[in-house]
Backbone as JSON, one array per atom type, in Angstrom:
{
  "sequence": "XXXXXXXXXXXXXXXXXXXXXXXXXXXXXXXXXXXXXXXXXXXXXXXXXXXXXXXXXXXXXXXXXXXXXXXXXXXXXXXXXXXXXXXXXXXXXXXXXXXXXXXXXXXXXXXXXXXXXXXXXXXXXXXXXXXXXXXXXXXXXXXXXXXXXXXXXXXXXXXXXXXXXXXXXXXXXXXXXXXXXXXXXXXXXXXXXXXXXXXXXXXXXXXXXXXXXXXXXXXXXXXXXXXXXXXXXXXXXXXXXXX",
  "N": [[-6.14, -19.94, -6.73], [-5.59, -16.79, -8.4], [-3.25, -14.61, -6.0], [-3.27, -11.15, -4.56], [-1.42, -8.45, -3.28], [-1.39, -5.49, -2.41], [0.74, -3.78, -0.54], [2.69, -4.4, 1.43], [4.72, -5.7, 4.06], [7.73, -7.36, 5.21], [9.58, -9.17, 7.24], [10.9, -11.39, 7.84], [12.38, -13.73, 6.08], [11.01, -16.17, 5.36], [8.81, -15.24, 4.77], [9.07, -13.55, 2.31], [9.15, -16.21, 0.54], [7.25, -17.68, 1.2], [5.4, -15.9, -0.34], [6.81, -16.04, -2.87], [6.42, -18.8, -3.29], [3.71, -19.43, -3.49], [3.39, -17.38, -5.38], [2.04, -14.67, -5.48], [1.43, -11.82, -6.52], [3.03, -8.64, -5.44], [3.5, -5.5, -3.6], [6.51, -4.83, -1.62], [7.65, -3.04, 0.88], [9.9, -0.97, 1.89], [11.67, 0.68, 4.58], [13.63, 2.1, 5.7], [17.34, 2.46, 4.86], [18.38, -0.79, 5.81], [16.65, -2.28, 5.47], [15.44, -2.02, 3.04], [17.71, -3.24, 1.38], [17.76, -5.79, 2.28], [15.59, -6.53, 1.78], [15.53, -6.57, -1.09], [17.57, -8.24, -1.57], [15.95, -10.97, -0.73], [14.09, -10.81, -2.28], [14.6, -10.91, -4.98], [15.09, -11.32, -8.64], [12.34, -11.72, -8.95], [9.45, -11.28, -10.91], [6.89, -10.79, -9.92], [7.03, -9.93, -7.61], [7.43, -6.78, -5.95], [9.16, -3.72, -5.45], [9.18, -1.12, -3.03], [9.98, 2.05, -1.44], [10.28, 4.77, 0.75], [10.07, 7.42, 3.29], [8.48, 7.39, 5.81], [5.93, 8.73, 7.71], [6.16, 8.16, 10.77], [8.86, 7.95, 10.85], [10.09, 10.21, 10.07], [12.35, 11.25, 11.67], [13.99, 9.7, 12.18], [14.99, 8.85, 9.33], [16.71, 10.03, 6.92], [16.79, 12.14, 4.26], [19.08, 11.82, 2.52], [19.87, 9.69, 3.07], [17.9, 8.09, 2.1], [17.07, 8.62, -0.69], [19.33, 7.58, -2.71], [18.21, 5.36, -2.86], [15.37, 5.47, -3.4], [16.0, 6.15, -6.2], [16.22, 3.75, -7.21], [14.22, 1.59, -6.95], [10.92, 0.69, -8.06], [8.72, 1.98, -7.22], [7.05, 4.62, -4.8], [6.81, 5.04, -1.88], [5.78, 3.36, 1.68], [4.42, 6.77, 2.1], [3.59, 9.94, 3.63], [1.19, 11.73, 5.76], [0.66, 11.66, 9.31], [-1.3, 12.25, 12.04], [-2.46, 10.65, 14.53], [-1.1, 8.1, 15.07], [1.11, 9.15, 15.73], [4.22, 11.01, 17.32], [5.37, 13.13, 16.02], [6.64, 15.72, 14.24], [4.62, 18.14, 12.82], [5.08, 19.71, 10.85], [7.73, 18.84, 9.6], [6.92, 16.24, 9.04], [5.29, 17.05, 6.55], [7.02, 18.34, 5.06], [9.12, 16.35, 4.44], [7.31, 14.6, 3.48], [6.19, 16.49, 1.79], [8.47, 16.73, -0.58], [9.42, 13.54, -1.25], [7.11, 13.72, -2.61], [7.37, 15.3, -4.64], [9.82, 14.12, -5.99], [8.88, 11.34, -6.89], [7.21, 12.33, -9.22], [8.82, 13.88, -10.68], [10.34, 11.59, -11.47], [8.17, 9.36, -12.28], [7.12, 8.0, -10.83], [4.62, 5.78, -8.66], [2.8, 5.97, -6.39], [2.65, 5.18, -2.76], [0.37, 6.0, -0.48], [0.21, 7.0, 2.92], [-2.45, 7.89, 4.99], [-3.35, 9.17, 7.92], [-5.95, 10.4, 10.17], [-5.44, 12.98, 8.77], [-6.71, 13.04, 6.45], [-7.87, 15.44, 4.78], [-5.89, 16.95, 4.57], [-4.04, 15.78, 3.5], [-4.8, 14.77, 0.74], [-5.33, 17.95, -0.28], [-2.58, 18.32, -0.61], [-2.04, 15.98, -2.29], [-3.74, 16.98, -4.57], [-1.81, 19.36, -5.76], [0.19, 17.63, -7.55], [1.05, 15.69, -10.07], [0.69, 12.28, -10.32], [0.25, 8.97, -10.1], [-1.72, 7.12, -7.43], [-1.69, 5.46, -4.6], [-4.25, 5.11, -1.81], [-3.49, 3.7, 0.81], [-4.78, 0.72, 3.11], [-6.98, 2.75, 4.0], [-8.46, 4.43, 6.08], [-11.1, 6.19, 6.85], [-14.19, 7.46, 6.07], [-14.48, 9.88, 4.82], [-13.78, 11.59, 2.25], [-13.32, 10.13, -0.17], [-14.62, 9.92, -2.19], [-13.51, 12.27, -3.72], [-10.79, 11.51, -3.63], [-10.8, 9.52, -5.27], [-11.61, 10.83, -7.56], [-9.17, 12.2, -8.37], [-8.29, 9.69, -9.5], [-7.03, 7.67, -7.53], [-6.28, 4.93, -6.39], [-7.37, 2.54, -4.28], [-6.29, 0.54, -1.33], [-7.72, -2.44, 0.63], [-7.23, -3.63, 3.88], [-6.9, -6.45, 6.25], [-8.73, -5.69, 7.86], [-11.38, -5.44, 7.36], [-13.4, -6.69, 8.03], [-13.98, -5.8, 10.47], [-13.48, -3.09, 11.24], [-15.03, -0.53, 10.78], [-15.52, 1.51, 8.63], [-13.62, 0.86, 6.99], [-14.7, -1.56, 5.83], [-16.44, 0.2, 5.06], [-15.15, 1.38, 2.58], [-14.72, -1.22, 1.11], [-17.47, -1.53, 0.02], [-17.86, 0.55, -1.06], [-15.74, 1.24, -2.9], [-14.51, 1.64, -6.75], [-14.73, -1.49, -8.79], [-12.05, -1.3, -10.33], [-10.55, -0.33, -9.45], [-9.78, -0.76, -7.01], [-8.06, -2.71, -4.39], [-6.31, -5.08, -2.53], [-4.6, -5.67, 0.58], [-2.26, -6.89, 2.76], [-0.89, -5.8, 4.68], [1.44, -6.88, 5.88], [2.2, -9.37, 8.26], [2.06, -8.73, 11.24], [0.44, -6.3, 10.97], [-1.22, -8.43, 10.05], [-2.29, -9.88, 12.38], [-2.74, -7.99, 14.43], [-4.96, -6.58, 12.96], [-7.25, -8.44, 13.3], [-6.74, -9.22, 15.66], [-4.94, -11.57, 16.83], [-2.57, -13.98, 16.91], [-1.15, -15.41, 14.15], [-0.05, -18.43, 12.24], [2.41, -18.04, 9.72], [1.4, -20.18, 7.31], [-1.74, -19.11, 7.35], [-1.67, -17.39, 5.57], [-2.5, -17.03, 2.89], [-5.22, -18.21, 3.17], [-6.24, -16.19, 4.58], [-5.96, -13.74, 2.75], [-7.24, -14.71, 0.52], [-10.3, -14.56, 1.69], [-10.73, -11.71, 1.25], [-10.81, -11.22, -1.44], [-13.03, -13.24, -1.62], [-15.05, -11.66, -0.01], [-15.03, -9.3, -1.58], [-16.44, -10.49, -4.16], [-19.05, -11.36, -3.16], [-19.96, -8.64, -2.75], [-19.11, -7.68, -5.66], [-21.11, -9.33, -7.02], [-19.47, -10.93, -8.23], [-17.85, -14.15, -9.86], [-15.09, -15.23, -7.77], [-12.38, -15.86, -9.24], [-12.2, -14.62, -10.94], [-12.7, -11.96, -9.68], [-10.04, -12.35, -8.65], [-8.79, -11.75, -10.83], [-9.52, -9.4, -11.97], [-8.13, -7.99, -9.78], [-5.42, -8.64, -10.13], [-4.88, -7.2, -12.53], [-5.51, -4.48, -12.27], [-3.26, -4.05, -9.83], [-1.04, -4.45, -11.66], [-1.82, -1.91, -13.33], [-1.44, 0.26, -11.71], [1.47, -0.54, -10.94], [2.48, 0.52, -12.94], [1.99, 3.11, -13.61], [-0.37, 3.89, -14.08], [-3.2, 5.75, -13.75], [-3.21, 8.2, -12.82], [-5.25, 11.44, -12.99]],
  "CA": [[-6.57, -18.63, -7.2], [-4.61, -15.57, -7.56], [-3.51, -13.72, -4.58], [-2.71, -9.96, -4.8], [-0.98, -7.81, -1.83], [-0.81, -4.17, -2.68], [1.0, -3.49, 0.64], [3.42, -5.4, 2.86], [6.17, -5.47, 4.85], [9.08, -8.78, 5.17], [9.84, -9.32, 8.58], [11.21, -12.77, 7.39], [12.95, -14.26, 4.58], [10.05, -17.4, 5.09], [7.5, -14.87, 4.4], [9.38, -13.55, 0.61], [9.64, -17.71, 0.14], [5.83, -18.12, 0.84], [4.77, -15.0, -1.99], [6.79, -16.55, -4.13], [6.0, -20.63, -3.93], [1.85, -19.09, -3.89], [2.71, -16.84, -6.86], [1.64, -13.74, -4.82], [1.69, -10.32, -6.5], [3.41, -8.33, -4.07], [4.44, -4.3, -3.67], [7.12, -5.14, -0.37], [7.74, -1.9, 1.28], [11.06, -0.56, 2.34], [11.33, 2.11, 4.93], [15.29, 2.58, 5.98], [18.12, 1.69, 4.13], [18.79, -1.88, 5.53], [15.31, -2.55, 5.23], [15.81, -2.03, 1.15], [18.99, -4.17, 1.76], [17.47, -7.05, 3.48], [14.44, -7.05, 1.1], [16.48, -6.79, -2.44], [18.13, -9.69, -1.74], [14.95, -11.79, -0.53], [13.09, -10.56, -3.39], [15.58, -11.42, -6.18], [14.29, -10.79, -9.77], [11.12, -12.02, -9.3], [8.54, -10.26, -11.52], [5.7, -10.55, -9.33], [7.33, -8.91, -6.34], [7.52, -5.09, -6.31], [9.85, -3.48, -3.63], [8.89, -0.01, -2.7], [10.39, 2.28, -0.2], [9.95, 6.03, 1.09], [10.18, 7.91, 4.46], [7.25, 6.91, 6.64], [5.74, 9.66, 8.86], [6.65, 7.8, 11.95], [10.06, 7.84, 10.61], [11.03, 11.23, 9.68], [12.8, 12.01, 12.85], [14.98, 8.91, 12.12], [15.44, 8.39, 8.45], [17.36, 11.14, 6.19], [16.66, 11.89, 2.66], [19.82, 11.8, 1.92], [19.81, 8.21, 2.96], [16.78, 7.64, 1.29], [17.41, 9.37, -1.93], [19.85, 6.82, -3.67], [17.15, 4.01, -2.96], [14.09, 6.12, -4.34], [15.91, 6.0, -7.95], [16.39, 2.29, -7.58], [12.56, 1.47, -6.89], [9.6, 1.39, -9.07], [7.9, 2.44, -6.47], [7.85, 4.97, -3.69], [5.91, 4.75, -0.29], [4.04, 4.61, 1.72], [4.98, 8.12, 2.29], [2.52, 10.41, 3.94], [1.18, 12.25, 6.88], [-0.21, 11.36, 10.21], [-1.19, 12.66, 13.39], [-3.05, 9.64, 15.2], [-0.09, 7.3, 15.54], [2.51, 9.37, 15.52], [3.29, 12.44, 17.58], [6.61, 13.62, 15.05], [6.45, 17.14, 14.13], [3.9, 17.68, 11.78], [5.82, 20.66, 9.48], [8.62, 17.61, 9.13], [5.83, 15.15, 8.0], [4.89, 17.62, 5.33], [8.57, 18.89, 4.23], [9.47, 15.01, 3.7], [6.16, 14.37, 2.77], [6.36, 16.75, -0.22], [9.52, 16.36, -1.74], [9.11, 12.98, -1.79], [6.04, 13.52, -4.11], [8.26, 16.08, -6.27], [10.72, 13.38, -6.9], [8.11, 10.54, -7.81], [6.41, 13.15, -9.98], [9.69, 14.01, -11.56], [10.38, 10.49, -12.06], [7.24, 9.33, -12.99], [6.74, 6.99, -10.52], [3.71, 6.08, -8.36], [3.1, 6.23, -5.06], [1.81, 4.4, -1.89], [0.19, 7.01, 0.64], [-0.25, 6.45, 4.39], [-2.64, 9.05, 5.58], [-3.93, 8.88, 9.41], [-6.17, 12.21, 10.96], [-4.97, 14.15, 7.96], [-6.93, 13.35, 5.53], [-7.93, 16.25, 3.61], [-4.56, 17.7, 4.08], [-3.08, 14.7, 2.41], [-5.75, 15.34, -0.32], [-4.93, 19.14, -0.86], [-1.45, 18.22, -0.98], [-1.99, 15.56, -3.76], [-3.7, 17.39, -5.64], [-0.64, 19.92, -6.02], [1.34, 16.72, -8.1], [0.68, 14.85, -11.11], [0.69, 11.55, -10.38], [-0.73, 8.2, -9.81], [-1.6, 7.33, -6.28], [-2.81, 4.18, -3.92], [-4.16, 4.9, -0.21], [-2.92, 2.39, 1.54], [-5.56, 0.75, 4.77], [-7.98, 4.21, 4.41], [-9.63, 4.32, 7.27], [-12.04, 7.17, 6.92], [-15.74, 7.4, 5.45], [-14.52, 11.17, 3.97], [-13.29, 12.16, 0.88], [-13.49, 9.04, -0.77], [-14.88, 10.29, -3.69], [-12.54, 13.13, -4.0], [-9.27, 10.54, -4.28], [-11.08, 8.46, -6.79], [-11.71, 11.57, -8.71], [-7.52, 12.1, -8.29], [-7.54, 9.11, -10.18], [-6.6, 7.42, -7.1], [-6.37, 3.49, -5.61], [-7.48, 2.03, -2.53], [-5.88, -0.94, -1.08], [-8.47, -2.97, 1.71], [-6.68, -4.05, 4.66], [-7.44, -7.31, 6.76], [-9.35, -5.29, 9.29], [-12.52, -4.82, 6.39], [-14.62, -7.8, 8.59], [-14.25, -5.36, 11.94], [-13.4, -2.04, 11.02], [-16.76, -0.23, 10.1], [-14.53, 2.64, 7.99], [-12.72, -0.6, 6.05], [-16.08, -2.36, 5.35], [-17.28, 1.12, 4.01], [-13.97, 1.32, 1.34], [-14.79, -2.23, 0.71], [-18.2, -1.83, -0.76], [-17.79, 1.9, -2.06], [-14.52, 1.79, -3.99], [-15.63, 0.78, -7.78], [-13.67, -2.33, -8.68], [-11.36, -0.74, -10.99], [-10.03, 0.95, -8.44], [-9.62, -1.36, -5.45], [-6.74, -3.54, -4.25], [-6.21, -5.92, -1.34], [-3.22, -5.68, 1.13], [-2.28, -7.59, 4.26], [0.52, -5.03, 5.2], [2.54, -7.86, 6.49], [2.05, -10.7, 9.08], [1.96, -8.11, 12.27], [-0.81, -5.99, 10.9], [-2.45, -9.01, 10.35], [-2.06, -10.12, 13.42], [-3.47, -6.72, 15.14], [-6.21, -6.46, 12.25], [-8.05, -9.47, 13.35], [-6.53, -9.67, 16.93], [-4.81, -13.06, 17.27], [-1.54, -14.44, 16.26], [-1.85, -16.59, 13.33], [0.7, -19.39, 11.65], [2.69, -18.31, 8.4], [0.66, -20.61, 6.56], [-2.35, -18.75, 7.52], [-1.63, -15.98, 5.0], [-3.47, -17.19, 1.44], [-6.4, -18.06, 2.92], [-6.37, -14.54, 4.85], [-6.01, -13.17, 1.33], [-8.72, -15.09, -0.06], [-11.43, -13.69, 2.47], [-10.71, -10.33, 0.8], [-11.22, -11.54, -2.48], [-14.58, -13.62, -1.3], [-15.89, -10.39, 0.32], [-15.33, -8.35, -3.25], [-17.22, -11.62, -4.62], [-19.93, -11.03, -2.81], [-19.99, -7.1, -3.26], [-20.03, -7.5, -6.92], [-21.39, -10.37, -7.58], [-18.99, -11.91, -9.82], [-16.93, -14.94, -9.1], [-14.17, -15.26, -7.09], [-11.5, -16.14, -9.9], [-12.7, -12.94, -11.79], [-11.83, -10.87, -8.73], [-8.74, -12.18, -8.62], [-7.96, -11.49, -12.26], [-9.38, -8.09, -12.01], [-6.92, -6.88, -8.55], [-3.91, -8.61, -10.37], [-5.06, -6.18, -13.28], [-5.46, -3.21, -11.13], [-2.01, -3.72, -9.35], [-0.08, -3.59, -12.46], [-1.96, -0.77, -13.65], [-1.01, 0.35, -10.44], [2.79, -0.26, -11.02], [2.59, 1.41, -14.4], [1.91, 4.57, -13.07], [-2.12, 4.43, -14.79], [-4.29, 6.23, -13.12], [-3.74, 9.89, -13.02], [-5.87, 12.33, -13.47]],
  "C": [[-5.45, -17.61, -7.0], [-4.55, -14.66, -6.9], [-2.68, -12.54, -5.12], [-2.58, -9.1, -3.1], [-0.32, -6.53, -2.11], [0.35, -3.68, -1.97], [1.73, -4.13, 1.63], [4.59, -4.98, 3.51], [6.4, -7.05, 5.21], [9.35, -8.34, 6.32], [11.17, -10.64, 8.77], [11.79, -13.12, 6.1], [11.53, -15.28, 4.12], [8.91, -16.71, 4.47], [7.81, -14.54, 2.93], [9.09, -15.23, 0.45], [7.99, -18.12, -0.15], [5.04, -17.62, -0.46], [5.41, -15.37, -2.99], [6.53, -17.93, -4.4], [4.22, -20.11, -4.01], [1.79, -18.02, -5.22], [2.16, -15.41, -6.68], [2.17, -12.41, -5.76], [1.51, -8.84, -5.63], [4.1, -6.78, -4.33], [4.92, -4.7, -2.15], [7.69, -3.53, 0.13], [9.06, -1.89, 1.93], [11.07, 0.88, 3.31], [13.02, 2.3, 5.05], [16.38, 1.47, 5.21], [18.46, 0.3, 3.96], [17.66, -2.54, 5.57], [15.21, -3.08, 3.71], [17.03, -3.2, 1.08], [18.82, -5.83, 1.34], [16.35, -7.47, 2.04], [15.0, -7.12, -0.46], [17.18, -7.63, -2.21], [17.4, -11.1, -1.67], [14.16, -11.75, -1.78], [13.81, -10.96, -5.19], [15.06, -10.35, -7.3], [12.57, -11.85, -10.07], [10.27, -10.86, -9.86], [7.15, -9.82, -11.05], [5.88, -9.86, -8.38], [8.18, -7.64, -6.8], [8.43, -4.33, -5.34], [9.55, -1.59, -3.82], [9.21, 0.7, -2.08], [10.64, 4.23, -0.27], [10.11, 6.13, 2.26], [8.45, 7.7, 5.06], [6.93, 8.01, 7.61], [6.11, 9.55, 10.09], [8.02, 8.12, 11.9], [10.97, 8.89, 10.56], [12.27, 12.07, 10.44], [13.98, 10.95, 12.76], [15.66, 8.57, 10.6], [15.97, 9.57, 7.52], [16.81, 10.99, 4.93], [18.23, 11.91, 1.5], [20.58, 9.76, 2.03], [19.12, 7.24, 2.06], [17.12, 7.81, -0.21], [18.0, 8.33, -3.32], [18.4, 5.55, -3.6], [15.4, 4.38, -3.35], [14.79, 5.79, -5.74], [16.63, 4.44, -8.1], [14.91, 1.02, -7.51], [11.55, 1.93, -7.76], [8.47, 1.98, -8.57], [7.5, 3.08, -5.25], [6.44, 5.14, -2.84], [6.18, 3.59, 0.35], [5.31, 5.6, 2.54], [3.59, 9.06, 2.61], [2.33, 11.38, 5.27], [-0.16, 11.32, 7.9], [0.04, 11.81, 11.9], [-2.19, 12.07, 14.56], [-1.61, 9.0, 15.68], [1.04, 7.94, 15.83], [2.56, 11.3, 16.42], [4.65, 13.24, 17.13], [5.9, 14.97, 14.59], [5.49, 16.87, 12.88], [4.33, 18.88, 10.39], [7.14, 19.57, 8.8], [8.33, 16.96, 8.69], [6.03, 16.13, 6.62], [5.98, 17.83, 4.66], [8.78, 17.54, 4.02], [8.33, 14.71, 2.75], [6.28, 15.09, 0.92], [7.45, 16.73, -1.51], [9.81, 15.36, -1.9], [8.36, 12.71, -3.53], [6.54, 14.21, -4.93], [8.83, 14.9, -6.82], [9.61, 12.26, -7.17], [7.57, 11.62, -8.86], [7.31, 13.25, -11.0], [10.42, 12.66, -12.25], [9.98, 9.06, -12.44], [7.1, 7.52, -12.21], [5.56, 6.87, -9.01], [3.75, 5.53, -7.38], [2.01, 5.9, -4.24], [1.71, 5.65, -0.77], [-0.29, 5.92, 1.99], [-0.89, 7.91, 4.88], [-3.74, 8.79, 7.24], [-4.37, 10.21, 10.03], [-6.0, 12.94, 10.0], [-5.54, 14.02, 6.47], [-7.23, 14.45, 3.98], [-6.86, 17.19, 3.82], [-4.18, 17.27, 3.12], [-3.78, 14.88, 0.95], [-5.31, 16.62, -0.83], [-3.28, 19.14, -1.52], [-0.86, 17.62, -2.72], [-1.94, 16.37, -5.24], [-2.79, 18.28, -6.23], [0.35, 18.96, -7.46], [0.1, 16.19, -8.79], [1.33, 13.4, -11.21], [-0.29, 10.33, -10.04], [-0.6, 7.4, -8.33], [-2.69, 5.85, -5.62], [-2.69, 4.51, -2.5], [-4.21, 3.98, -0.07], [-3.97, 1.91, 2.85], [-6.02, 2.34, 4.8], [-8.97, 3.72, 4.95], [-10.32, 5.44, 7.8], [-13.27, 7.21, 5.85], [-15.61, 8.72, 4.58], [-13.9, 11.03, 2.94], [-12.93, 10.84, -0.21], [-13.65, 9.4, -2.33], [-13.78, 11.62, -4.38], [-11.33, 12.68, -4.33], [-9.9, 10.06, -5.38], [-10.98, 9.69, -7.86], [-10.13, 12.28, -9.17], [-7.26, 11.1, -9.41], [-7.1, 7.76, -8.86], [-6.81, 5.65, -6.84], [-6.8, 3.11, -4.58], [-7.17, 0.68, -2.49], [-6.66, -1.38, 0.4], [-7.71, -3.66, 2.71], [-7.43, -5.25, 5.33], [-8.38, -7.09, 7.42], [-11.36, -5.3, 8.55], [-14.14, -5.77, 7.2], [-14.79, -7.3, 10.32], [-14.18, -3.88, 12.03], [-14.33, -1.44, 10.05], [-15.92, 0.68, 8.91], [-14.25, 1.5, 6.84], [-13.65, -1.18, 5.23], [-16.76, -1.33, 4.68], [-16.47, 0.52, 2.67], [-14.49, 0.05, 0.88], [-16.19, -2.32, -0.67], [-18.86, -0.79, -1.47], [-17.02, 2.01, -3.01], [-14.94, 0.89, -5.67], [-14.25, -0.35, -8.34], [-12.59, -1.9, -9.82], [-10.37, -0.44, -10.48], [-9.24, 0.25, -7.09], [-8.57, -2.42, -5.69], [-6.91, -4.31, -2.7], [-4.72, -5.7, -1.07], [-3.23, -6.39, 2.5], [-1.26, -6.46, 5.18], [1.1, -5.9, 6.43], [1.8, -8.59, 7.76], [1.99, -9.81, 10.46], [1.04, -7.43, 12.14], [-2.04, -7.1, 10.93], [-3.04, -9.27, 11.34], [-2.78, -9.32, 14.28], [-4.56, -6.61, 14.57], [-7.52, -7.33, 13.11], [-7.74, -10.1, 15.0], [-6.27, -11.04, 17.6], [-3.1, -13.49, 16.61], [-1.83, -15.39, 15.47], [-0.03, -16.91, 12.37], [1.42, -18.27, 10.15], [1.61, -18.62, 7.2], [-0.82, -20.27, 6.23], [-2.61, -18.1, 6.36], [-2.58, -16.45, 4.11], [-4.43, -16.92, 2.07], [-6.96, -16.88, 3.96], [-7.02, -13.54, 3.75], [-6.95, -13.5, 0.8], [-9.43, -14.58, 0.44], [-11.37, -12.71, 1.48], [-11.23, -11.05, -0.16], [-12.81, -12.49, -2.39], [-15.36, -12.68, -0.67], [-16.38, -9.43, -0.73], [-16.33, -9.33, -3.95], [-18.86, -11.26, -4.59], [-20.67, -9.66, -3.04], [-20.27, -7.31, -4.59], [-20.43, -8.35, -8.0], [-20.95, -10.31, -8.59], [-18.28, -13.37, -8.76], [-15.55, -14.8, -8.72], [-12.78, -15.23, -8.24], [-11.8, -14.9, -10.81], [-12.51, -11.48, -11.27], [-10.93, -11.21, -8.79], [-8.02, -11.71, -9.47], [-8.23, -9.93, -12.16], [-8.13, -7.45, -11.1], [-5.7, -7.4, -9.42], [-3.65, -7.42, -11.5], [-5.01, -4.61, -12.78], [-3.75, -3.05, -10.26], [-0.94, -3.76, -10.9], [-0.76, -2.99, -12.98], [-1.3, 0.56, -12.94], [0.14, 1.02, -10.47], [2.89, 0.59, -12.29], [2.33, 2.66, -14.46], [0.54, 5.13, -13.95], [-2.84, 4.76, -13.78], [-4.35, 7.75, -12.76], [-4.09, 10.54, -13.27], [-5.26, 13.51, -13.93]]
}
């Protein structure tokens, strides 16, 4: 069946090697330059893998935009980029000043964008709405404004955590399938999601769960979710969905 992964991060060369012998449609996230580096060379020209890369809220205290900058107009895709004041205790006028000129330059070059928002939700919300573009929260882990992104136009991508995290398991069986995406955000979230170290080989049928949970949610079959999220992530990449 096919597996879709809005959301990741390469830690590994073995892990690019696995998304592509399973066929995996993959946005791979880049946060600092040799990050982008490391992963443009793992990722080749495969057409299923997406490479993505933006200033990370955690990050802004370490990564420049003038570093960043050349490797935004070499990406079809920029994030996750965002604010947060749970994990992170980085200035929060520095979040926002990266934060928004980020979203100028996707906006201005019409490309669409992975948010990370933590504690700040309806900032990150007021902010959006400011920009015209198309937009996927990334692991939203809040019961609010839900309906207010969708009406953005927006994405949600379900993280591993959706079978323990009450918040996750909402998104899971609120977001309308149009709309929704599956992500593992790499082999260390999983890892923390589900609280256990688990094999490489683990990953698919990780991925599957998600897709047998949506199954269940709307009652269809399993191979029908999969076709819909691979549909949904390149809508995704195509920058559809803005309101």
């Amino acid at each position: 069946m096919q597996l879709v992964d809005a959301h990741t991060h390469a830690e590994e060369q073995s892990y690019i090697r696995l998304l592509k012998r399973e066929k995996v449609y993959a946005t791979v996230n880049c946060a600092t330059p040799a990050e982008f580096a490391r992963n443009q060379a793992w990722v080749g020209h495969s057409s299923r893998l997406q490479l993505s890369a933006g200033i990370h809220p955690w990050q802004v205290d370490q990564v420049t935009w003038a570093e960043m900058a050349p490797i935004l107009a070499q990406v079809p895709v920029i994030g996750e980029i965002g604010l947060d004041n749970v994990w992170t205790k980085n200035n929060p006028q520095l979040q926002q000043q990266i934060f928004t000129k980020q979203l100028a330059y996707a906006e201005q070059a019409h490309k669409p964008v992975i948010i990370h928002t933590k504690g700040l939700e309806r900032e990150t919300l007021r902010i959006l709405k400011t920009y015209f573009n198309t937009y996927l929260l990334h692991w939203y882990s809040s019961t609010e404004y839900i309906e207010d992104y969708l009406a953005l136009g927006c994405y949600f991508s379900i993280g591993p955590s959706f079978a323990t995290e009450e918040s996750v398991h909402y998104l899971l069986n609120t977001v309308p399938l149009d709309k929704v995406l599956l992500e593992s955000d790499g082999m260390d979230s999983i890892a923390w999601a589900l609280n256990q170290e688990l094999p490489l080989s683990a990953y698919p049928q990780i991925m599957n769960a998600g897709i047998q949970a949506l199954s269940q949610v709307h009652h269809m079959a399993p191979a029908a979710i999969a076709a819909q999220l691979v549909t949904n992530l390149q809508r995704f990449w195509a920058g559809d969905g803005a309101s």
